[in-house]
C-alpha positions as YAML, in Angstrom:
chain: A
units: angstrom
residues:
- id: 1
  name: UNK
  ca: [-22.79, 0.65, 1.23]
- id: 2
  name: UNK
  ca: [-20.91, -2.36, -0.34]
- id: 3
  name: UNK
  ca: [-17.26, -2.32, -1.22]
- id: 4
  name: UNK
  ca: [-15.17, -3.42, -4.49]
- id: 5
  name: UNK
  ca: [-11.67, -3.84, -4.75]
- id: 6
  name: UNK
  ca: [-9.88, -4.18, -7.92]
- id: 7
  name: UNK
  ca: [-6.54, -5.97, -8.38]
- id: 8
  name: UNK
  ca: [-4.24, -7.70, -11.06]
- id: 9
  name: UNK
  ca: [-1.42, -10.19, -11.31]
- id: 10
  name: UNK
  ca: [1.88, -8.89, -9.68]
- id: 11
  name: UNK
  ca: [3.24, -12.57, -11.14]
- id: 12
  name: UNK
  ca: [3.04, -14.55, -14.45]
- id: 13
  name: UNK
  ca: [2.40, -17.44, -11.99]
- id: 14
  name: UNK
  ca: [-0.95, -15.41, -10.81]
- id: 15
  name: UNK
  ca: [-1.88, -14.65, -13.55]
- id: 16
  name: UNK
  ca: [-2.55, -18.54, -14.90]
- id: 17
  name: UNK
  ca: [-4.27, -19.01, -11.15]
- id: 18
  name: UNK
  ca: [-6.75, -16.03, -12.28]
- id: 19
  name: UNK
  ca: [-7.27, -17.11, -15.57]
- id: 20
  name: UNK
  ca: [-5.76, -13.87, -16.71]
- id: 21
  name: UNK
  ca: [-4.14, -13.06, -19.78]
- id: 22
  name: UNK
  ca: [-1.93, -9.66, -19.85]
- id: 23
  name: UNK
  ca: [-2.39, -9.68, -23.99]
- id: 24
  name: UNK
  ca: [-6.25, -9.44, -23.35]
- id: 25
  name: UNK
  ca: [-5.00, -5.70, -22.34]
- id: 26
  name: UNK
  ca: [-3.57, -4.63, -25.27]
- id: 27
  name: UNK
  ca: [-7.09, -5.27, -26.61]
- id: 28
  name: UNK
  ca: [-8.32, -2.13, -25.42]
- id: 29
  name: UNK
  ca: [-6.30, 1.09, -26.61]
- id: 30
  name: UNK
  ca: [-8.40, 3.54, -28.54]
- id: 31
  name: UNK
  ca: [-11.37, 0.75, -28.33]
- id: 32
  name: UNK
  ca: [-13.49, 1.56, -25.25]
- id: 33
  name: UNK
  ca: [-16.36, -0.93, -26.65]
- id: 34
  name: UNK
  ca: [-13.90, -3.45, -25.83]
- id: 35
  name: UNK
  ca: [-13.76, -5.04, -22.16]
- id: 36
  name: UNK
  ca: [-11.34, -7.81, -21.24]
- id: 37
  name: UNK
  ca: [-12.03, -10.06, -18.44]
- id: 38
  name: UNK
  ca: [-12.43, -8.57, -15.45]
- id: 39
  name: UNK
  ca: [-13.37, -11.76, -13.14]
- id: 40
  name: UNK
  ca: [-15.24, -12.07, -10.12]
- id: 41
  name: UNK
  ca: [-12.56, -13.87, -7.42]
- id: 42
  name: UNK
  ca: [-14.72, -13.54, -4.27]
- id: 43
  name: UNK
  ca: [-17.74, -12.20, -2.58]
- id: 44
  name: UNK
  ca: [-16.97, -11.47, 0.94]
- id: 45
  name: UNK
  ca: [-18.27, -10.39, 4.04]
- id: 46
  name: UNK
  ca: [-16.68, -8.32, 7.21]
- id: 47
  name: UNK
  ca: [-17.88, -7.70, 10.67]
- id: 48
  name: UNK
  ca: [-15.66, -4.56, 12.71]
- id: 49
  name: UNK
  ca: [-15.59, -4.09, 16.27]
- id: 50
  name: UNK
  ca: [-19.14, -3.06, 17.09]
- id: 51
  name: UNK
  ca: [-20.61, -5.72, 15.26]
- id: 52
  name: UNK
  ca: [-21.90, -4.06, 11.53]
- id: 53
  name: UNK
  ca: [-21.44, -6.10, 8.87]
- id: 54
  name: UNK
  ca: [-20.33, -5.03, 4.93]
- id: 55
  name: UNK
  ca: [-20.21, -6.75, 1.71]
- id: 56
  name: UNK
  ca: [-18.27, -6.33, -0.95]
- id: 57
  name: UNK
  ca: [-16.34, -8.18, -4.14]
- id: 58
  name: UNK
  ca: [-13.03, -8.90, -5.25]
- id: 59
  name: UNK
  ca: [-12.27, -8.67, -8.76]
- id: 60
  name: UNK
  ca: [-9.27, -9.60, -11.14]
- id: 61
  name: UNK
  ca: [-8.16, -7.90, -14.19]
- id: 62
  name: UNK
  ca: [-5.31, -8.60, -16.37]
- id: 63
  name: UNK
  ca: [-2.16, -6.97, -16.76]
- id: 64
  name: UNK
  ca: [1.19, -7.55, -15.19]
- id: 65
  name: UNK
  ca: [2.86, -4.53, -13.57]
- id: 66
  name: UNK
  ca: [5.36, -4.32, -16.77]
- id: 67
  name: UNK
  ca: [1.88, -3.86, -19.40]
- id: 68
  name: UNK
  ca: [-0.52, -1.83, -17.55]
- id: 69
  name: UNK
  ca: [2.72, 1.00, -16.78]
- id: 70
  name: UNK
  ca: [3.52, 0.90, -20.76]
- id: 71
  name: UNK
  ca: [0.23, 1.35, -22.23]
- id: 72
  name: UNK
  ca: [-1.38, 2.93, -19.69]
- id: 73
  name: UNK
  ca: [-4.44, 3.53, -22.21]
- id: 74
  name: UNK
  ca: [-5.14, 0.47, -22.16]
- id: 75
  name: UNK
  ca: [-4.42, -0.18, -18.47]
- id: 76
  name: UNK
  ca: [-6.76, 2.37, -17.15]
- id: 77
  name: UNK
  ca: [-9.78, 0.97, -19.38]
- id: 78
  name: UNK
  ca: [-8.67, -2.55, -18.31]
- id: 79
  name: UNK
  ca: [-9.10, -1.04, -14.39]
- id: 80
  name: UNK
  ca: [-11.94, 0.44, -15.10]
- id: 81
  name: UNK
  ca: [-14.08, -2.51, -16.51]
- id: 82
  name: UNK
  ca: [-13.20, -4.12, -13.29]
- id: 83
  name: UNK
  ca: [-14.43, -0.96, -11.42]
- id: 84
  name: UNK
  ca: [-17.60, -1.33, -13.54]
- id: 85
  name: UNK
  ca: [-18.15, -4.71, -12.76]
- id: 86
  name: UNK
  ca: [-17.60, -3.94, -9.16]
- id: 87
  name: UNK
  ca: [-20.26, -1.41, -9.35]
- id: 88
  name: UNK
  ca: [-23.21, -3.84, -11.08]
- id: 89
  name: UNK
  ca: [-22.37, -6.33, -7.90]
- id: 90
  name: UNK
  ca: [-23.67, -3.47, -6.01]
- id: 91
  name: UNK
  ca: [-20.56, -1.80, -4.99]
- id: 92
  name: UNK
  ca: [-20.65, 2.05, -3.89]
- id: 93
  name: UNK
  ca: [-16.46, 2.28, -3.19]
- id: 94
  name: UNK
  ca: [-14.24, 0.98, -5.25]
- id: 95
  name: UNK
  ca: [-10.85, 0.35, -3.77]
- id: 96
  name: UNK
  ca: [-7.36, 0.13, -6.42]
- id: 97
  name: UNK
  ca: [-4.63, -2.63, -5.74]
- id: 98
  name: UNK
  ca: [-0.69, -2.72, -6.93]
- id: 99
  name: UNK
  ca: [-0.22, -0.54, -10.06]
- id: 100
  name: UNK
  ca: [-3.85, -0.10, -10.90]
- id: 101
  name: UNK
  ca: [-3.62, 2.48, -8.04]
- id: 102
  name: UNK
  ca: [-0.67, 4.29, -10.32]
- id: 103
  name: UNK
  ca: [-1.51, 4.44, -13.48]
- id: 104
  name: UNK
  ca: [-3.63, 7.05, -14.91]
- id: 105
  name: UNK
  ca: [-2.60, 9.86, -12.70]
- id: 106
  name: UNK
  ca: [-2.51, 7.90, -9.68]
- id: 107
  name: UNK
  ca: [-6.27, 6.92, -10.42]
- id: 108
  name: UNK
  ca: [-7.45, 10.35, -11.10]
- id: 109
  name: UNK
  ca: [-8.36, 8.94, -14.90]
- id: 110
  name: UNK
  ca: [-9.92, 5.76, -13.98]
- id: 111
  name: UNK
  ca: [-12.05, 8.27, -10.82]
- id: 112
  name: UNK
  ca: [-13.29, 10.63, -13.74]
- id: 113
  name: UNK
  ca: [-14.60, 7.49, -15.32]
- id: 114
  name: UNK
  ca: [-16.00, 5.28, -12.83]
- id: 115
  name: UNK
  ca: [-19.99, 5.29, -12.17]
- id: 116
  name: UNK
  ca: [-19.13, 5.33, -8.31]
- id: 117
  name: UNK
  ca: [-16.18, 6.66, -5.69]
- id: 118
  name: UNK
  ca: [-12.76, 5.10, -6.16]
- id: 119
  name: UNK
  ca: [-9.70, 5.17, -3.82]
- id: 120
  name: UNK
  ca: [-6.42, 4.30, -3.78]
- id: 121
  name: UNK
  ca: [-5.87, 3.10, -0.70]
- id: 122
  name: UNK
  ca: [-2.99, 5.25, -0.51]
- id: 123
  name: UNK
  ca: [-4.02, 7.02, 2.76]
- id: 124
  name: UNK
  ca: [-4.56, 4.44, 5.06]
- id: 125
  name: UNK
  ca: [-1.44, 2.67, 3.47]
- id: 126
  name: UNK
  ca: [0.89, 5.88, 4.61]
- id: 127
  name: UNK
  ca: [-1.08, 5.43, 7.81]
- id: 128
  name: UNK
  ca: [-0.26, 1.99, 8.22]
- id: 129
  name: UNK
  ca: [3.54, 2.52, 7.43]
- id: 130
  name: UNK
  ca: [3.86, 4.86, 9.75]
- id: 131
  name: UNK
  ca: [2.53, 3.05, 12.41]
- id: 132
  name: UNK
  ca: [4.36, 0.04, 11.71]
- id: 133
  name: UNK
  ca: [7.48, 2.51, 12.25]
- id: 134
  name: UNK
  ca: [6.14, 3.40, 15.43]
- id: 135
  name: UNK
  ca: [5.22, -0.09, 16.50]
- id: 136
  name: UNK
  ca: [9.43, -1.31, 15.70]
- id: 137
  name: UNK
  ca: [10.76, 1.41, 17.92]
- id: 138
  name: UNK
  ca: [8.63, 0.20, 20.75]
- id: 139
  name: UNK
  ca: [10.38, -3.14, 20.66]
- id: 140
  name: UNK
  ca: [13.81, -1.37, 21.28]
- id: 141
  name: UNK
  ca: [15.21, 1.91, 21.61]
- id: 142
  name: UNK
  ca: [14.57, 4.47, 17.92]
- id: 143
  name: UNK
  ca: [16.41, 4.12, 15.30]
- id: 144
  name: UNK
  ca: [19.29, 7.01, 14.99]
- id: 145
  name: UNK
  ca: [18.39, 7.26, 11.31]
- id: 146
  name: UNK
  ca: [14.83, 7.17, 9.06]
- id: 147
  name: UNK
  ca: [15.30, 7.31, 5.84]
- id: 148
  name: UNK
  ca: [12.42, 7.41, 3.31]
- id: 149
  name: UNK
  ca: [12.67, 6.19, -0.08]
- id: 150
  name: UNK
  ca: [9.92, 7.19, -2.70]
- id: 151
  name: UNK
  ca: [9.02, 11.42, -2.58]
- id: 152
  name: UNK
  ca: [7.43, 12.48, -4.56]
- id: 153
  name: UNK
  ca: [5.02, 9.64, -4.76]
- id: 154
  name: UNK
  ca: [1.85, 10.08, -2.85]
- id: 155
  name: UNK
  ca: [2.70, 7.25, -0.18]
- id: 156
  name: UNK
  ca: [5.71, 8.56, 0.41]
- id: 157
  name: UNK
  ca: [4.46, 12.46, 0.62]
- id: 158
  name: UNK
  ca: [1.64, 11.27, 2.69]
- id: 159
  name: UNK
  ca: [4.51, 9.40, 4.87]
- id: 160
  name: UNK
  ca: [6.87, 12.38, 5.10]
- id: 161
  name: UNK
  ca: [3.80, 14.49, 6.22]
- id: 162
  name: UNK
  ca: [3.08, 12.64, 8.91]
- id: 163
  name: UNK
  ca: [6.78, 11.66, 10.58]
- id: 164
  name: UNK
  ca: [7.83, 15.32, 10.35]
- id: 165
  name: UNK
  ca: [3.91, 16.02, 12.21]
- id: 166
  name: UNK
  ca: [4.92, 13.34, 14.80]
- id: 167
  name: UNK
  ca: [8.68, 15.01, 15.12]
- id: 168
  name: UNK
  ca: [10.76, 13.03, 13.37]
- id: 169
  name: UNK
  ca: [14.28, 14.38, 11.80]
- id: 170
  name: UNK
  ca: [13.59, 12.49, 8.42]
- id: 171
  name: UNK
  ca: [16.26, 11.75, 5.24]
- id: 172
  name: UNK
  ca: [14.50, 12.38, 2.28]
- id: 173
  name: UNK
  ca: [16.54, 9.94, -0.41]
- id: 174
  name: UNK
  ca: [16.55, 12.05, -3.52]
- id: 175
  name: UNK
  ca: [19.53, 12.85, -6.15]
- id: 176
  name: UNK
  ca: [17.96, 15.66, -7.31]
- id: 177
  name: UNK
  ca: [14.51, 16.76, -4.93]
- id: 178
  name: UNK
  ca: [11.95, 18.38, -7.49]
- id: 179
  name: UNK
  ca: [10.97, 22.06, -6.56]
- id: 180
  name: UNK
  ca: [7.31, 20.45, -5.16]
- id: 181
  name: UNK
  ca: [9.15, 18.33, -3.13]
- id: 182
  name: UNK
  ca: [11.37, 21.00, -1.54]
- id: 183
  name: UNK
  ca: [8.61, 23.00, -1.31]
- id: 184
  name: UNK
  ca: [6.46, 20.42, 0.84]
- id: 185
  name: UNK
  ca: [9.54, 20.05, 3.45]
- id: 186
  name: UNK
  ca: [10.22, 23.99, 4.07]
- id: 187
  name: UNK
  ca: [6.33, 23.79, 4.20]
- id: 188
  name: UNK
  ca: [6.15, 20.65, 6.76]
- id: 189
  name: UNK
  ca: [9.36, 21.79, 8.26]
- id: 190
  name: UNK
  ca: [7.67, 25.47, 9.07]
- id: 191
  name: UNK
  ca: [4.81, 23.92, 10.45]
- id: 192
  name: UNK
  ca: [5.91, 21.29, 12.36]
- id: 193
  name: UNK
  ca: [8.45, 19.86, 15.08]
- id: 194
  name: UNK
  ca: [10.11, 17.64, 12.71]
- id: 195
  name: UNK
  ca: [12.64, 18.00, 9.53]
- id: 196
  name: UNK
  ca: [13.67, 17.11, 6.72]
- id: 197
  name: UNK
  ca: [17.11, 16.71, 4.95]
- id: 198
  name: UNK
  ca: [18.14, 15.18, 1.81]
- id: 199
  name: UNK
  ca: [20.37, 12.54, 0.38]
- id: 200
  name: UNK
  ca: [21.20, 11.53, -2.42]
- id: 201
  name: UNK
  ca: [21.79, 7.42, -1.97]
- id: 202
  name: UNK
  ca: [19.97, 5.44, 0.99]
- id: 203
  name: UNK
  ca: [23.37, 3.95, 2.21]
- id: 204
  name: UNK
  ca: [22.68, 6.61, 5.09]
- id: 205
  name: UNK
  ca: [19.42, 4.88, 6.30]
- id: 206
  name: UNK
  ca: [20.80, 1.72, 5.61]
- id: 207
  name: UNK
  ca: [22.98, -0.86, 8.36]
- id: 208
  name: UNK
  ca: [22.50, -1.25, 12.07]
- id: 209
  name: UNK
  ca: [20.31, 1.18, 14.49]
- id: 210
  name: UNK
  ca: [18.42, 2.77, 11.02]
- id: 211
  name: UNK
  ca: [15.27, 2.20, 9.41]
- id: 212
  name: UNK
  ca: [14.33, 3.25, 5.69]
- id: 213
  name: UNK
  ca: [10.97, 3.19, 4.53]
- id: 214
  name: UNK
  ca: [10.65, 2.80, 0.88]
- id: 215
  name: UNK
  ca: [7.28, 3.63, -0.90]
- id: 216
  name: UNK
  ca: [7.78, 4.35, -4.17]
- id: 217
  name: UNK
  ca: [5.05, 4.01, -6.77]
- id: 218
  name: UNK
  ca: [6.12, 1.47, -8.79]
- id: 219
  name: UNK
  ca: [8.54, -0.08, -6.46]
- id: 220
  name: UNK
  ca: [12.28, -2.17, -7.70]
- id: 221
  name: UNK
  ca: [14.69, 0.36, -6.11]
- id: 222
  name: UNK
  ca: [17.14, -1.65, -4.28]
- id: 223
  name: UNK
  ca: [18.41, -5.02, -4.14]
- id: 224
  name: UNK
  ca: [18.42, -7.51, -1.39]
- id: 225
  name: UNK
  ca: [21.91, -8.49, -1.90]
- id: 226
  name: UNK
  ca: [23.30, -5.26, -2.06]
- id: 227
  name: UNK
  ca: [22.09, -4.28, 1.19]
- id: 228
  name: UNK
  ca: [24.44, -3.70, 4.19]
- id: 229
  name: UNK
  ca: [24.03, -6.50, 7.12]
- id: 230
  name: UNK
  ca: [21.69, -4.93, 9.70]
- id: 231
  name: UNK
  ca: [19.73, -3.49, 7.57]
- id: 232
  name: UNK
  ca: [16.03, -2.52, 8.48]
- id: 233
  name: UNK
  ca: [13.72, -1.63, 5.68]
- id: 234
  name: UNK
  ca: [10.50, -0.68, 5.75]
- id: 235
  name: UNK
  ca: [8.67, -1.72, 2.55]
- id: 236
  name: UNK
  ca: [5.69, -0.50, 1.35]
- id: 237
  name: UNK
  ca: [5.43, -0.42, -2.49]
- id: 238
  name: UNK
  ca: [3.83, -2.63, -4.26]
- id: 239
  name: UNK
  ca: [5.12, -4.52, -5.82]
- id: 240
  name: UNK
  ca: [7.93, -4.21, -3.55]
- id: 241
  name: UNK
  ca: [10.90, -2.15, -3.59]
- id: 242
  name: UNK
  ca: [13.28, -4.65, -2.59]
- id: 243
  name: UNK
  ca: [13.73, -6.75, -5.70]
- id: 244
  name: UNK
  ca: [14.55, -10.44, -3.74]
- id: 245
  name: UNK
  ca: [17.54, -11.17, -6.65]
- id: 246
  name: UNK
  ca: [19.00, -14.32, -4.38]
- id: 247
  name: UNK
  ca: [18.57, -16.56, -1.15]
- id: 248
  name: UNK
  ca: [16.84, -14.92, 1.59]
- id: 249
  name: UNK
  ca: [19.38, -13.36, 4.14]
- id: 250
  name: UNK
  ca: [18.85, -13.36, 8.26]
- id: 251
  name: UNK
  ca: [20.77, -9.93, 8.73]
- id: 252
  name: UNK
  ca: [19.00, -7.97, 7.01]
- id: 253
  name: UNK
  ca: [15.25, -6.83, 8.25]
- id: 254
  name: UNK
  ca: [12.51, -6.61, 5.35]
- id: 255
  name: UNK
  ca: [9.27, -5.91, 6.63]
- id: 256
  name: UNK
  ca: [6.15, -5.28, 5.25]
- id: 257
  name: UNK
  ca: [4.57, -1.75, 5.53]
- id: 258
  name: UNK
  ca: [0.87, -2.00, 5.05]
- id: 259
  name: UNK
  ca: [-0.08, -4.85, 6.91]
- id: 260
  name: UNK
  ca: [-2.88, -4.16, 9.33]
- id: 261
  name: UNK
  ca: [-5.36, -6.10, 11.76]
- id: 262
  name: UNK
  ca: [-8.85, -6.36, 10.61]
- id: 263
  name: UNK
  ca: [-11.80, -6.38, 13.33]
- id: 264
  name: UNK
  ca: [-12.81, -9.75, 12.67]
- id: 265
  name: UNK
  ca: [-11.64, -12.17, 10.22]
- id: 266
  name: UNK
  ca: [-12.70, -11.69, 6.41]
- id: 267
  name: UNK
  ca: [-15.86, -14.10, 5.63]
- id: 268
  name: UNK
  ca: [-16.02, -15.45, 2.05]
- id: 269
  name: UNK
  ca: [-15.61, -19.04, 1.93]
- id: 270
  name: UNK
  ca: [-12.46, -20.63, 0.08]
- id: 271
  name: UNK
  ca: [-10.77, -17.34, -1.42]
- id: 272
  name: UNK
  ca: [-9.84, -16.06, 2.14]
- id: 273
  name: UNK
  ca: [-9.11, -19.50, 3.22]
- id: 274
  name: UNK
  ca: [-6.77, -20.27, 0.33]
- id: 275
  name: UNK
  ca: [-5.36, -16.42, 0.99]
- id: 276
  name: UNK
  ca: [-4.98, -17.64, 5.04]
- id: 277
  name: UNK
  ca: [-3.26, -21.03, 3.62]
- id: 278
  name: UNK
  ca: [-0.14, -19.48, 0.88]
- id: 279
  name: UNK
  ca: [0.44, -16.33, 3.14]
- id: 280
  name: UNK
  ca: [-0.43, -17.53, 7.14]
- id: 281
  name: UNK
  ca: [-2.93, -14.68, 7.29]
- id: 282
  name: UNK
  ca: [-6.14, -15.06, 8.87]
- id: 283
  name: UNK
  ca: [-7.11, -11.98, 9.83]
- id: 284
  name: UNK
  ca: [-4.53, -9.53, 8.67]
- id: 285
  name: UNK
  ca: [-4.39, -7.42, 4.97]
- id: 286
  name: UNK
  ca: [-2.71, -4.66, 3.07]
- id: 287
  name: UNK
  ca: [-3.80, -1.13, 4.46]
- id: 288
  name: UNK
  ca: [-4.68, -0.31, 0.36]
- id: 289
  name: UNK
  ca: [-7.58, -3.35, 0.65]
- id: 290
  name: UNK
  ca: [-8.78, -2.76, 3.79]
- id: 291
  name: UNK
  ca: [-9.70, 0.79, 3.34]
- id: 292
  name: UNK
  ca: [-12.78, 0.30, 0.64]
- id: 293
  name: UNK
  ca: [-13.92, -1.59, 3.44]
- id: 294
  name: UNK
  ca: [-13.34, 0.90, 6.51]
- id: 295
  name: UNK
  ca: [-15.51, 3.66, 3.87]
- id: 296
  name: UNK
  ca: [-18.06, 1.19, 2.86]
- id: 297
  name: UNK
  ca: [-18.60, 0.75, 7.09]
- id: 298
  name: UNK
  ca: [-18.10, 4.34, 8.19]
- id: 299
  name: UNK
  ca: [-21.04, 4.51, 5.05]
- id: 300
  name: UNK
  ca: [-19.22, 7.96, 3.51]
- id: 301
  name: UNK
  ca: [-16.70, 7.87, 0.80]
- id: 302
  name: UNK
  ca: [-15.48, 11.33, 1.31]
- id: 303
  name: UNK
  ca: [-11.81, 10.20, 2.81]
- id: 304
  name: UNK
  ca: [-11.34, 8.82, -0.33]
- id: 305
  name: UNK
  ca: [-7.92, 9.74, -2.06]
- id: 306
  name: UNK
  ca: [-6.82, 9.56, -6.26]
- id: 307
  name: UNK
  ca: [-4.30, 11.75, -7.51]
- id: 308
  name: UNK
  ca: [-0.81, 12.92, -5.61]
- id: 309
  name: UNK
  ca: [-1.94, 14.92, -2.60]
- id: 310
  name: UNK
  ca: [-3.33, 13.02, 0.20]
- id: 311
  name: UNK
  ca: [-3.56, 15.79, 3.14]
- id: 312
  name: UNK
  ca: [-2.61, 15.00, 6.44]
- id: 313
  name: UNK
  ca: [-5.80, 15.90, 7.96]
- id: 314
  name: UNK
  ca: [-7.25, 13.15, 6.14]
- id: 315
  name: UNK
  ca: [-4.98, 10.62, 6.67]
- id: 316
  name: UNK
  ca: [-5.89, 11.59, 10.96]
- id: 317
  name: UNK
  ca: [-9.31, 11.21, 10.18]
- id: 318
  name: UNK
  ca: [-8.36, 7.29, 8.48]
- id: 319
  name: UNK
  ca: [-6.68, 6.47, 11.46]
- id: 320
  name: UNK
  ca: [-9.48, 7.82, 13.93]
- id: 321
  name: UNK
  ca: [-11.88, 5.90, 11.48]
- id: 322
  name: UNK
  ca: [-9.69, 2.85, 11.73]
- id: 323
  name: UNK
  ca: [-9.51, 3.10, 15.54]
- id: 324
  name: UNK
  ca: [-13.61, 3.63, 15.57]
- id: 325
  name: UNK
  ca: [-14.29, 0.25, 13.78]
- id: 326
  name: UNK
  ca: [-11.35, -2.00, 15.18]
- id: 327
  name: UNK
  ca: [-8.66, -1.56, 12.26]
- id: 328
  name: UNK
  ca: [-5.22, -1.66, 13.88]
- id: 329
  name: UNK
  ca: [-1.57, -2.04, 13.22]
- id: 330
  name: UNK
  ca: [-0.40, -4.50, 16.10]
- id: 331
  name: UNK
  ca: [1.87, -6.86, 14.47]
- id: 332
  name: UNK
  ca: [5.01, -6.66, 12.37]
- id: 333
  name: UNK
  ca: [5.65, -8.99, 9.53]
- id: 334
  name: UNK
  ca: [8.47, -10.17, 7.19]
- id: 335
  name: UNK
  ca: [7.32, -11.30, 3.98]
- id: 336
  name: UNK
  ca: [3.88, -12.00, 4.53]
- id: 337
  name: UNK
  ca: [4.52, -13.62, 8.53]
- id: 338
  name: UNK
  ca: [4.85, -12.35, 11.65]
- id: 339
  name: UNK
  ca: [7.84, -11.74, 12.46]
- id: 340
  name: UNK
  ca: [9.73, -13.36, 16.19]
- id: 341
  name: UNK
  ca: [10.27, -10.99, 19.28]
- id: 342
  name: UNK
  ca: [13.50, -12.33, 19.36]
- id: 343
  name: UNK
  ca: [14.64, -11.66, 15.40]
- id: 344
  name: UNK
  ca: [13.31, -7.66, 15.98]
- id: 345
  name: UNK
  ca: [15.51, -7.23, 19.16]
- id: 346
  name: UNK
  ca: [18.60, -8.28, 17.01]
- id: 347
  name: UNK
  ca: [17.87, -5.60, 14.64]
- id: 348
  name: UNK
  ca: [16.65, -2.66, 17.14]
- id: 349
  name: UNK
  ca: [19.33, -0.55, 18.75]
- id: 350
  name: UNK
  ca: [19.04, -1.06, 22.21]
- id: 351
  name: UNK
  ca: [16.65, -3.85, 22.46]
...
């Protein structure tokens, strides 16, 4: 099985490096005999831990965050060209990046469409968040407070599900918590060791010796400057949730959620080269574009995931997968780099 992944530009700056246009989207409402671009970046190659080898194909479609969320229409058929071309390269999973994950029902509409398997990524992403959690309170002692930014959004579901499985006593940020979502914590809460309160603002997972994760959908929720010194967040939205609105700031924390080790690095000439070159990773790559991959090894798309509910027996079954073929979360980053020993102890209570 060879993999696809499909992703646009998060930046107008991008979006001139892909050759992109986000007006070549607008093309397409109401007029499915209409494709835009949908351009072939890369073919690449992976080896995991035992030694198989997959294929696959990136591919770029236009559309900044801002168009494909207002005309959706025409975002999903926009996505979906790129799934099709995906699928003629000789792709059997077909992996979702950024907001082409969101729109259309979380990629239910774009699934219903597609002539092969499609996933969002989002399950190996709340995997990979989670770990990354665990990995920062090995560094020091746990943080008194974790906050999580995002329910009801399937990241952040799939995240709550799994910190109140592992026993965590989590703050659920939410004004006013839909019945769903209250529903899924006296369910979680019932079943499990951990819990689950909530709070309206996430100035209570916010300063020294707490950690909030934020994974909303669509991401933008707080601002860098208005964050408390000490301040450890946990992103992993995309785009981000913490809009960077001035200079960068050393006491606050912002690392990335979804970064995670790949078995070997990513063949495929100049594109992961150039990738290695603007973000210092050679062998490291968001959870959401590694998983096409992990399926298109493990040769079975069934732990695929479109739509809200990711179940937590799934997202095990990503991390055994993961495990199996040499996928691992062993590094934190800030921003795209690694981040010093000696920058997490200043943040970790007790480290």
């Amino acid at each position: 099985m060879r993999f696809g992944f499909v992703v646009h530009p998060l930046t107008p700056l991008q979006q001139r490096l892909l050759g992109l246009r986000s007006g070549d989207v607008a093309l397409l409402a109401g007029r499915p005999s209409r494709r835009p671009p949908a351009r072939l970046v890369a073919r690449l190659g992976l080896r995991d831990a035992l030694g198989a080898r997959v294929e696959g194909v990136l591919v770029a479609v236009p559309g900044l965050p801002d168009h494909l969320l207002t005309d959706q229409e025409a975002g999903v058929a926009a996505v979906l060209a790129g799934v099709e071309r995906c699928h003629a390269e000789g792709a059997g999973i077909v992996g979702l990046g950024a907001v082409a994950a969101v729109i259309g029902g979380q990629g239910k509409a774009v699934a219903e469409a597609a002539p092969c398997p499609v996933t969002t990524g989002n399950g190996l992403t709340a995997y990979a968040a989670v770990e990354t959690l665990a990995l920062l309170a090995r560094v020091g002692a746990p943080p008194t407070t974790v906050g999580l930014l995002g329910p009801p959004g399937p990241v952040a579901n799939a995240v709550l599900s799994q910190l109140v499985a592992r026993g965590h006593a989590v703050t659920v940020i939410s004004a006013s918590p839909p019945r769903p979502l209250q529903r899924l914590v006296e369910r979680l809460t019932a079943e499990h060791a951990g819990s689950a309160t909530f709070a309206a603002t996430p100035d209570v997972a916010l300063g020294p010796g707490r950690v909030l994760v934020a994974a909303s959908s669509t991401g933008g929720r707080l601002r860098q400057s208005q964050l408390p010194p000490g301040s450890v967040v946990i992103d992993v939205a995309a785009p981000q949730d913490v809009l960077l609105d001035g200079p960068s700031r050393d006491d606050v924390l912002l690392l990335d959620g979804e970064y995670v080790r790949l078995p070997h690095l990513l063949e495929g000439g100049f594109w992961p080269q150039a990738y290695g070159a603007v973000t210092g990773q050679t062998q490291h790559i968001f959870a959401c574009f590694a998983e096409p991959m992990l399926l298109a090894l493990a040769r079975d798309a069934a732990l695929a995931s479109v739509g809200r509910s990711i179940p937590l027996e799934r997202i095990r079954a990503l991390g055994n997968l993961a495990a199996d073929h040499g996928f691992w979360i062993d590094r934190l980053h800030e921003r795209g780099r690694p981040v010093a020993l000696s920058r997490l102890r200043r943040f970790v209570a007790g480290g």
